[in-house]
Each structure stands twice: as C-alpha cells, then as structure tokens.
PLY file of the C-alpha trace (Angstrom):
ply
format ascii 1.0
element vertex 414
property float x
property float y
property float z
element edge 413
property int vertex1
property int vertex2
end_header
-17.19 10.76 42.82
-14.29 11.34 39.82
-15.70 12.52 36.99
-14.74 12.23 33.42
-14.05 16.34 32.22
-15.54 15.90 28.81
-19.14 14.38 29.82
-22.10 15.54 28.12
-23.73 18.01 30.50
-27.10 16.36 29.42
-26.36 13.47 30.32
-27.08 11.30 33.84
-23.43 11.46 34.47
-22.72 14.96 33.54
-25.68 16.58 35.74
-24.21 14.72 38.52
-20.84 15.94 37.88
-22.51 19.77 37.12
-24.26 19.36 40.80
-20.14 18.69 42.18
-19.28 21.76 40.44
-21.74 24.08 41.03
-22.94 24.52 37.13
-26.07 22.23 38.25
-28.50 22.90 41.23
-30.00 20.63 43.19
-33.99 21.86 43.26
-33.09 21.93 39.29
-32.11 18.51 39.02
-35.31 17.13 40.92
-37.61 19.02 38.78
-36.23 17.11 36.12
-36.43 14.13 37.67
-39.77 15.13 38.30
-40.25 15.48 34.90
-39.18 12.25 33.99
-41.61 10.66 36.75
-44.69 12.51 35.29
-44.80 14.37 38.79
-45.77 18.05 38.97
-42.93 20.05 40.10
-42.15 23.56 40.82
-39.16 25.84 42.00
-39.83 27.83 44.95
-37.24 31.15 45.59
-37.36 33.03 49.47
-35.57 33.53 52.39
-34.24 30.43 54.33
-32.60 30.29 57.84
-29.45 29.26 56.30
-25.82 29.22 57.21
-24.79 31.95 59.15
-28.33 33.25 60.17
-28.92 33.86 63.71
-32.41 34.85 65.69
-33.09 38.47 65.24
-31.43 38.69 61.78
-33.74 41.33 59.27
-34.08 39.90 55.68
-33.35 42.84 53.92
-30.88 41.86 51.47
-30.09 38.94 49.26
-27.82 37.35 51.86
-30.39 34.66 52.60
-32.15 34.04 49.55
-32.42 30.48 48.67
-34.76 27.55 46.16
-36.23 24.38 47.36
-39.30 22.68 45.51
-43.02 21.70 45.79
-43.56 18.62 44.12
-47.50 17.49 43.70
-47.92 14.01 45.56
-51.21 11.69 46.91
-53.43 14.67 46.46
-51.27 17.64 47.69
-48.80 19.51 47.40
-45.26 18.97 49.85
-42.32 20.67 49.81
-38.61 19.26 49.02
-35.57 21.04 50.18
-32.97 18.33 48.51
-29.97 20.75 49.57
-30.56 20.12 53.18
-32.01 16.60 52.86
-28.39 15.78 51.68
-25.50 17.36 53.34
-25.21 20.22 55.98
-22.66 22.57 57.12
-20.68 21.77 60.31
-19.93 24.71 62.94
-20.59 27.06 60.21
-19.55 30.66 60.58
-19.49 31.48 57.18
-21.94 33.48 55.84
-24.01 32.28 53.01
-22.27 31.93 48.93
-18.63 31.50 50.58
-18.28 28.64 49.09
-14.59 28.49 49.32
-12.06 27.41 52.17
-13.68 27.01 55.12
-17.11 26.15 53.97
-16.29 23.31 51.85
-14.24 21.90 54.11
-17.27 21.91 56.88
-19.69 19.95 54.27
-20.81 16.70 55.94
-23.03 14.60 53.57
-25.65 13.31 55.77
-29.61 12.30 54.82
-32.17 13.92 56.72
-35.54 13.13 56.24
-36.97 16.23 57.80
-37.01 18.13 53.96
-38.59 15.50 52.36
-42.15 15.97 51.94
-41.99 18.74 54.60
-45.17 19.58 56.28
-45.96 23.16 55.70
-46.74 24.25 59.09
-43.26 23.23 59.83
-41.76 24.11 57.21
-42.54 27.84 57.23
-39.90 27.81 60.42
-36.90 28.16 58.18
-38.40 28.95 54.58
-40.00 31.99 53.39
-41.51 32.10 49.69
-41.88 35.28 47.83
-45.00 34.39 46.44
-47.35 34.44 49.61
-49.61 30.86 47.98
-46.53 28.66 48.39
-46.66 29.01 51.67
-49.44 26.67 51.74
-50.82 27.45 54.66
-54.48 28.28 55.50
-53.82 31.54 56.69
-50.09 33.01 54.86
-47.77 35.19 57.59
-45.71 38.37 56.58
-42.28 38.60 56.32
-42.16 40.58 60.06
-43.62 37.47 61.41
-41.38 35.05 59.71
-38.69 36.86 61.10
-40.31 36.54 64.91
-40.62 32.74 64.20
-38.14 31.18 66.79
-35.29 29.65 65.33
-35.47 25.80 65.10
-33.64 23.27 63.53
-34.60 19.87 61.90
-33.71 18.24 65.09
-36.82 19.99 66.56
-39.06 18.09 64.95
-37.84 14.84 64.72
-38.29 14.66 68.60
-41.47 16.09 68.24
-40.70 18.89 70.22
-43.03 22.13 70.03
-43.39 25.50 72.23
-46.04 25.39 74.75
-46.17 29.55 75.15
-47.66 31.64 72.17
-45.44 34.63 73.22
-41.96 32.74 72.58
-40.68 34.44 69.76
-36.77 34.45 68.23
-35.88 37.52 70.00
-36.82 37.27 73.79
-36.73 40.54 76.28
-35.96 40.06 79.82
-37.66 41.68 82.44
-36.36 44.45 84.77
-34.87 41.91 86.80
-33.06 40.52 83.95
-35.15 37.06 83.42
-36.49 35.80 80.44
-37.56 32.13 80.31
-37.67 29.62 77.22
-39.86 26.29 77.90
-39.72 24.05 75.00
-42.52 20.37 75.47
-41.86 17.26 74.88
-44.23 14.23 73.40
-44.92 11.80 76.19
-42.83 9.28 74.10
-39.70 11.22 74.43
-39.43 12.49 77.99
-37.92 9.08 79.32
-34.97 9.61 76.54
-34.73 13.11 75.85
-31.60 14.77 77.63
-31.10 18.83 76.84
-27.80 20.91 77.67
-27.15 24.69 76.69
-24.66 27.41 75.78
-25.03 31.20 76.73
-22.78 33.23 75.13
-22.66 37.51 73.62
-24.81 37.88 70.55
-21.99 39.70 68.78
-19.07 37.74 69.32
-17.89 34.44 70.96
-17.44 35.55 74.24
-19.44 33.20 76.85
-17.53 34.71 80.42
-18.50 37.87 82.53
-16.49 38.96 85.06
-14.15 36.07 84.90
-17.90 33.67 85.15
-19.24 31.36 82.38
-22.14 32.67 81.45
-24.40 29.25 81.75
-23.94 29.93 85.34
-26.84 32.76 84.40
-29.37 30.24 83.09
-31.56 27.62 85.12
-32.17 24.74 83.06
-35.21 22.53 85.41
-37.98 19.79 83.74
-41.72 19.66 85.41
-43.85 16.53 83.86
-43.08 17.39 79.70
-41.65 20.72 79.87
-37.74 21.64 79.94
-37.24 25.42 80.83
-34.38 27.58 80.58
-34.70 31.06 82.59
-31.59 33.23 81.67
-30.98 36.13 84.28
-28.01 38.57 82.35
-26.10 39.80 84.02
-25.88 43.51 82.10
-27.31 45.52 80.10
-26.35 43.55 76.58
-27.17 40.88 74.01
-26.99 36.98 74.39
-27.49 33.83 72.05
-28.88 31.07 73.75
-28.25 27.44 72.05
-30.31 24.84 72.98
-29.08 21.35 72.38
-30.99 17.68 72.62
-29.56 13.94 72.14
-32.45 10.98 72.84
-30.21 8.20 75.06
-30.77 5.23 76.56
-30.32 5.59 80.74
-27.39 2.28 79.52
-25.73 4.99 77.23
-25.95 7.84 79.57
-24.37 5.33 82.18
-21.75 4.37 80.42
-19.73 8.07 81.02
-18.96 8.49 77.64
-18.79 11.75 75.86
-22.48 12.29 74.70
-22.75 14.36 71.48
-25.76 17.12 71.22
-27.12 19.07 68.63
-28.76 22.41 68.50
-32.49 21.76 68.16
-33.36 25.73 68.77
-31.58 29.43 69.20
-32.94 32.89 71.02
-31.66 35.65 71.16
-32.11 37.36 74.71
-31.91 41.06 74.74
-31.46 42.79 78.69
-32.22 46.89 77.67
-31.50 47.69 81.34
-31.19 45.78 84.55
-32.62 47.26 88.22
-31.30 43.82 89.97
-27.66 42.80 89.88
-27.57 39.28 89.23
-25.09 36.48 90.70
-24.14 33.46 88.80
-26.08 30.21 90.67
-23.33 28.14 92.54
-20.30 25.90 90.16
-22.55 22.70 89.79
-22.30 20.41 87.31
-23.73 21.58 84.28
-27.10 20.44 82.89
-30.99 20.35 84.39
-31.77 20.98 87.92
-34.06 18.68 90.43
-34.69 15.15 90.39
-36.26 14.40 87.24
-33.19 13.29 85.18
-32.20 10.81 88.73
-35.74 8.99 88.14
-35.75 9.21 84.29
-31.97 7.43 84.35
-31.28 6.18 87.59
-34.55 5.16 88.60
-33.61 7.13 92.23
-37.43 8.42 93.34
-37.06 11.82 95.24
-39.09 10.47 98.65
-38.67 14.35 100.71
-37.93 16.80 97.48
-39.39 16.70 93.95
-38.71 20.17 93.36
-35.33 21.21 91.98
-35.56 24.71 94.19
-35.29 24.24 97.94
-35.78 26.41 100.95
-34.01 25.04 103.89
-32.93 26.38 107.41
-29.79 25.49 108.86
-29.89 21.99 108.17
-32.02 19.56 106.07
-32.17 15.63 105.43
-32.78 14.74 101.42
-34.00 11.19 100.66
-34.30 9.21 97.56
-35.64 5.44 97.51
-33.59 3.42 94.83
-35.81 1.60 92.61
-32.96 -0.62 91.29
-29.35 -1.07 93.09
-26.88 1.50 93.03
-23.66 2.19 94.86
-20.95 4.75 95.77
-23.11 7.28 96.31
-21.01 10.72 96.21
-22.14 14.67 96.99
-20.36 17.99 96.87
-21.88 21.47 97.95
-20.89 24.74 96.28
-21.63 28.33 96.94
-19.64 31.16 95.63
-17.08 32.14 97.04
-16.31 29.42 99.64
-13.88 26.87 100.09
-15.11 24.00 98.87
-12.93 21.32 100.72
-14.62 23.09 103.91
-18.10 22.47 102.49
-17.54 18.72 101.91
-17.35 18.09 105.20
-21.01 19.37 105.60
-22.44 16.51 103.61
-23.01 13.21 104.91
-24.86 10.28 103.34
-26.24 6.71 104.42
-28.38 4.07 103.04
-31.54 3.12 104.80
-33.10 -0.36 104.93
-31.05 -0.92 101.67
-33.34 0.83 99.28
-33.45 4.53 100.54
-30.44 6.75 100.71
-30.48 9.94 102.78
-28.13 12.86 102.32
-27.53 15.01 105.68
-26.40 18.72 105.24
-25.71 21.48 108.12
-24.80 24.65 106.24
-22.21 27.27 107.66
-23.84 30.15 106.97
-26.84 31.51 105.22
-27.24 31.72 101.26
-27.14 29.72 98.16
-25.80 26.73 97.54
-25.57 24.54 94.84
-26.26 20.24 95.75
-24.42 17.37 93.50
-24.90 14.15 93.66
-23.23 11.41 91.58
-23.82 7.15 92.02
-22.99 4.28 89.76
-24.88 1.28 89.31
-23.52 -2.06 91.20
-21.58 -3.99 88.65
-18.97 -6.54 90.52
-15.74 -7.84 88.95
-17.94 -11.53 88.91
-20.38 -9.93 86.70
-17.65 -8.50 84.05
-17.50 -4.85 85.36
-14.72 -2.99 84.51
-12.16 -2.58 87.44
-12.69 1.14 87.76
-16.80 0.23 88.37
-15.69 -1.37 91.85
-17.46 -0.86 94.11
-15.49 -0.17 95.90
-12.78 2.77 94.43
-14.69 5.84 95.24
-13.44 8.71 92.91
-15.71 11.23 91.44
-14.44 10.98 88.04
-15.57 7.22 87.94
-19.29 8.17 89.18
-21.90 9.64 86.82
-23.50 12.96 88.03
-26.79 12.08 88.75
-28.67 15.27 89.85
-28.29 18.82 91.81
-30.14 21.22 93.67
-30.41 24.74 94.21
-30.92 25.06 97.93
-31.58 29.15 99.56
-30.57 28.42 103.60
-31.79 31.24 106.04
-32.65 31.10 109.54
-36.29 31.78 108.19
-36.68 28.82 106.45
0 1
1 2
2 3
3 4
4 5
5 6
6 7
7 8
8 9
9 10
10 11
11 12
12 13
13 14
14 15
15 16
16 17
17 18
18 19
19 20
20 21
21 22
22 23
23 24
24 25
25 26
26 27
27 28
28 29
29 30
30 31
31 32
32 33
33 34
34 35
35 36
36 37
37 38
38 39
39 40
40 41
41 42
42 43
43 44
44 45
45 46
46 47
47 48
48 49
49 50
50 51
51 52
52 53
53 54
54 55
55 56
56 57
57 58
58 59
59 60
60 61
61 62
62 63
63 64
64 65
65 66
66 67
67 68
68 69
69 70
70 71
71 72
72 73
73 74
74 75
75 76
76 77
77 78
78 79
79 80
80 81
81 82
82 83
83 84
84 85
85 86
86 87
87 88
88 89
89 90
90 91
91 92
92 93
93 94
94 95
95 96
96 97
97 98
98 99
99 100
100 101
101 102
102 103
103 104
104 105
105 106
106 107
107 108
108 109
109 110
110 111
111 112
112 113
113 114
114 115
115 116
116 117
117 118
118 119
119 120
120 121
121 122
122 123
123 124
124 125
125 126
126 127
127 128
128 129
129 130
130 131
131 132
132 133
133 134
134 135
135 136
136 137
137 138
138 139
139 140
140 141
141 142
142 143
143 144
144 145
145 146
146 147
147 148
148 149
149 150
150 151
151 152
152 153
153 154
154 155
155 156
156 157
157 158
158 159
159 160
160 161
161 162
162 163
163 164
164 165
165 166
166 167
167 168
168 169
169 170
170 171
171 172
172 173
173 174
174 175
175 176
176 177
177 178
178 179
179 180
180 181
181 182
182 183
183 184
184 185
185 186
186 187
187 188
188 189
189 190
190 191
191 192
192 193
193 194
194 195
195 196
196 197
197 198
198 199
199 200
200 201
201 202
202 203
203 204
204 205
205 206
206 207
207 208
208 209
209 210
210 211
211 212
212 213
213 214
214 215
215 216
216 217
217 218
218 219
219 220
220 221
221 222
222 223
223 224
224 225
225 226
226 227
227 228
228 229
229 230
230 231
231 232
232 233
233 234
234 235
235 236
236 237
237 238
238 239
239 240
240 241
241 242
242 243
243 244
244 245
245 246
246 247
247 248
248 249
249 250
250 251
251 252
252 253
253 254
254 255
255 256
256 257
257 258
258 259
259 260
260 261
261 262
262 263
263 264
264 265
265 266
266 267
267 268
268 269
269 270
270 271
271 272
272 273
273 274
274 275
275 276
276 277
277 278
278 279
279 280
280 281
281 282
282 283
283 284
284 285
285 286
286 287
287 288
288 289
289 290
290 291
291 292
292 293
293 294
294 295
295 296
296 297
297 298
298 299
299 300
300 301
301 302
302 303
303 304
304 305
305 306
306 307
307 308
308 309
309 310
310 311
311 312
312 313
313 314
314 315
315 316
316 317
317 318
318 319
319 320
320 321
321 322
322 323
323 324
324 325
325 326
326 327
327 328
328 329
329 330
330 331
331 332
332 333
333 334
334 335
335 336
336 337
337 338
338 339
339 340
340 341
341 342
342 343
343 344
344 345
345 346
346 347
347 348
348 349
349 350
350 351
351 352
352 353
353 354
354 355
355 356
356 357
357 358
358 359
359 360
360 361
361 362
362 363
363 364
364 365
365 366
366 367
367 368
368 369
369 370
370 371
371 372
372 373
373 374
374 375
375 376
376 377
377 378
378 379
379 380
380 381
381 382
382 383
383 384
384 385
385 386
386 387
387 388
388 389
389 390
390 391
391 392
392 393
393 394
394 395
395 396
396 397
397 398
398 399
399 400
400 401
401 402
402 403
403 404
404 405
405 406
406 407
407 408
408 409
409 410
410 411
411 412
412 413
C-alpha cells in the first residue's frame, strides 16, 4: 500500500501506514482494535523462537525478545501472535532487528492461522512470557525447560503431528556408537498423505559433506504404522542440525514427478561428544524413507515377502509385491559403496506374476550392504491422453517415479 506522508498518525490510515514503517506495532494495533471491540486485551513481552534461533540456543540476552497478545474470548483467555499470523521470513539467516537488506527482501506476506487463538499448550513451543501466569498453563515451566522444548514450527501442528517419546528434547546426544533417533507421530488422518524428507548438515556452518559424503547418507529415515523416525549415526566427534521437512500430497500429485515443495515442521540439534564406532554412510539411494510403506501409501504396491525396510539376506533373495491397481515399467538399481554400479545392475532381475504380483530377483557379488531402488509408473496409454513420455513403453529412469528402497545386509550367515 502507498501512503499519503502527511496522514494523521491517529487515524485508520495513518496506523496502517505507521505498521509499514515501523513507528506502529502490530500486538499494539490489535489491542486497540481490541479496544474498540469492547474485548479485553493485553500485551505479552518474552522470548520467542524467532528468526535466526536454532535448537540449543541460551536466552541470555535481548536477541530474542519479542510481544504477542492475550485477548479474553468465549470464557478464556487465547493468545494472538498477529506478527506471525501475517507474514514470515523466507530462508532467514538474519538474526533478529536486521531489518534492513536482506531481511526485508525475504518478507513473504502469508496468513497462518496457527497464531490465532493459539492453544497454550502449543503455544509455549516458541513463546516464553516473563511473567510466569501468561503462560496459562496448569502447571508454568522455567526458562531451562523452555529452552529443552524441541524446536517446532507452525507446520507441526497443523498436521497434527506430536512426539511420541518424553525424552526428545531440542538438543539430542548420540550414543557411543554415534546414534541418536528422532520419531515424530502422525494422526491416523494424515499418514495416507503425509510425505517427510530431511537435511543433515554442521551446527556451525553450512557445511552438509564429510569426507567428500552428504551427510543425509548418515540418517535412516523408515515409517512403522504412525511413526516416521530419523536415526542419525555422525560420523565424528562434532555438532549437527537436523531439519525435518513435511508436505501432505495426494498419491495423483506425488505421481505426477513434479518438484514437491516441503517445509520445516521441526529442528534438533544432534551433539556426538565422542564416537567408539566409525560409521559408513548407508549405500547412494534415492533420498527419502526406507521400506515399503510409502509403495502402499502411493502406489498401492502391498509388500507380499518384506514389510520391513531392513533386510537380512544370504547370497540371493526373491522380493515380491502384489499390485493393488495396474502399474508398469517397473525399474531397480542396487548400490553399495564403493562398487561399480553398471556391474550391480546386472544382478537385478524383475518379472510380473499372474499379472498382479511383481517379483524382483537379486544374487549379490559379495557380502555387505547394499542399498535396493525401485521406481514404476502407473499404466496411462496414448488412447487414454497420457503424455508420450508415460509410454509404456520408453523405459528411462528419469520418466519413472521412485517408489521405494531397501537396506539389505548380505552374508553367507543369513
């Protein structure tokens, strides 16, 4: 909006234009509003998890100080944070009050319902009063545990999401082996749509390799009935961020191969003190979830011989899926560090049986682990409008949709 430089700061107009500016504030304005409304309102000053925060962060200083509102409603009291209801900062870096460059450029104005009328319980996640009774919870936590509180984002609880372990805390510690696992539930409502992805990276810094490795190749990311886990092995001694990221899609959207966009729901920081095991990255799969799940949940392929997404095989091993609707151009690669992998296609073989089940044949060439993808495509003929590239039958790998992968451990034991 243009406003006119010689409004009336009193006026409609000129608090709007005072809230462009800066000279207004936004928890200021809807008290007044308030006001006007007869409705009890109050400003509320703490700590938020604002711009620039990460998991682990002390609040010692002013750096994160922030105002939102409780406004009294039905009978209660809620709280209003109209700030974040109404715009948001994109990839921000910045830390918080520069407000300058960068961080103005990054504002996206965007409504999100979450910090309207914010229930308490989830609302003391990111927002911290100083005065203990606006925390309006039965029993108020200390600063120290505010702190501990894992790092969520709106996102979090719009899908309903919640943390099934009392011990998961924003700062994690791995064990001597290096492991540390995060397991976030879903609502039964959400796990036919909900799709997660992750990023691993140093806490102090941007760097996601180690030794010339991406660092998601040190996190397992597998779904049993409602609960998605992550289980990070570092690979040192150091410091990590883990990002978690969630998008609810349609198996029609997720079929369609285009780019999928996912935002951060949660963040952890993982700290490794010292490490007795030395770690290897899991084999250069496809990245997302292990196991079947995500092949039923979008592809409606029904694991007949292995539900699990670990697998202990011998030399060779036979995995079947029945196909509860038709699909074509089935595809599989096998990876394990270090080996060729045009060598290791030609240990993969596939067929369909009786038209509904398809089988996937592997002999392995040596003891180890391996990594298993398989991508498919649904049948859509030329007749029925499909685009060319959904033929049947051009088999390329780019034009099939990864569907699934396993993490398979081959010895002569198994």
């Amino acid at each position: 909006m243009s406003f006119d430089e010689n409004m009336s700061g009193d006026t409609p107009m000129g608090l709007l234009r005072g809230i462009k500016h800066g000279t207004e504030s936004y928890h200021v304005l809807f008290k007044r509003l308030c006001s006007y409304a007869g409705l009890h309102c109050v400003v509320i000053k703490g700590y938020s998890k604002s711009a620039g925060y990460q998991p682990g962060v002390k609040f010692e200083d002013n750096r994160f100080r922030n105002s939102w509102n409780a406004v009294y409603v039905a009978g209660a009291w809620r709280f209003v944070q109209c700030n974040w209801g109404a715009r948001h900062l994109v990839n921000a870096k910045e830390a918080p009050g520069q407000k300058h460059g960068g961080a103005l450029r990054s504002l996206r104005y965007e409504y999100d319902d979450h910090y309207f009328l914010t229930d308490p319980r989830e609302f003391i996640y990111e927002f911290f009063p100083l005065q203990s009774e606006w925390q309006l919870l039965r029993t108020s936590i200390s600063l120290r545990d505010f702190e501990e509180l894992p790092f969520v984002r709106s996102l979090f609880f719009r899908y309903g999401l919640y943390f099934p372990d009392t011990n998961t805390k924003a700062v994690m510690y791995t064990d001597q082996t290096g492991a540390a696992t995060v397991r976030i539930a879903m609502p039964v409502n959400m796990q036919s749509s909900l799709i997660f992805h992750y990023n691993l990276k140093l806490y102090d810094g941007d760097g996601d390799m180690f030794d010339s490795v991406s660092l998601k190749r040190f996190v397992m990311q597998s779904v049993v009935d409602n609960v998605v886990s992550f289980r990070v092995h570092a690979p040192a001694a150091a410091e990590f961020l883990l990002d978690i990221f969630a998008n609810s899609v349609t198996p029609r959207e997720y079929l369609t191969g285009e780019p999928m966009k996912f935002k951060s729901v949660c963040k952890f920081k993982i700290v490794c003190s010292e490490l007795h095991t030395v770690m290897v990255p899991l084999p250069d799969c496809a990245s997302g979830e292990w196991g079947p799940v995500k092949a039923t949940r979008l592809f409606g392929l029904v694991p007949i011989t292995h539900p699990d997404a670990l697998i202990f095989a011998g030399k060779d091993m036979e995995i079947q899926f029945r196909m509860s609707k038709p699909l074509t151009d089935f595809m599989s690669t096998l990876h394990k560090n270090g080996a060729d992998e045009k060598k290791l296609s030609k240990c993969v073989t596939h067929r369909i049986i009786d038209e509904d089940i398809v089988s996937f044949i592997i002999s392995f060439p040596e003891e180890g682990q391996y990594g298993f993808d398989i991508y498919t495509r649904e049948i859509s003929p030329p007749s029925l409008g499909g685009p060319p590239d959904y033929r049947p039958h051009r088999r390329n790998k780019c034009l099939l949709t990864h569907c699934c992968k396993y993490l398979i451990n081959s010895s002569k034991r198994n």
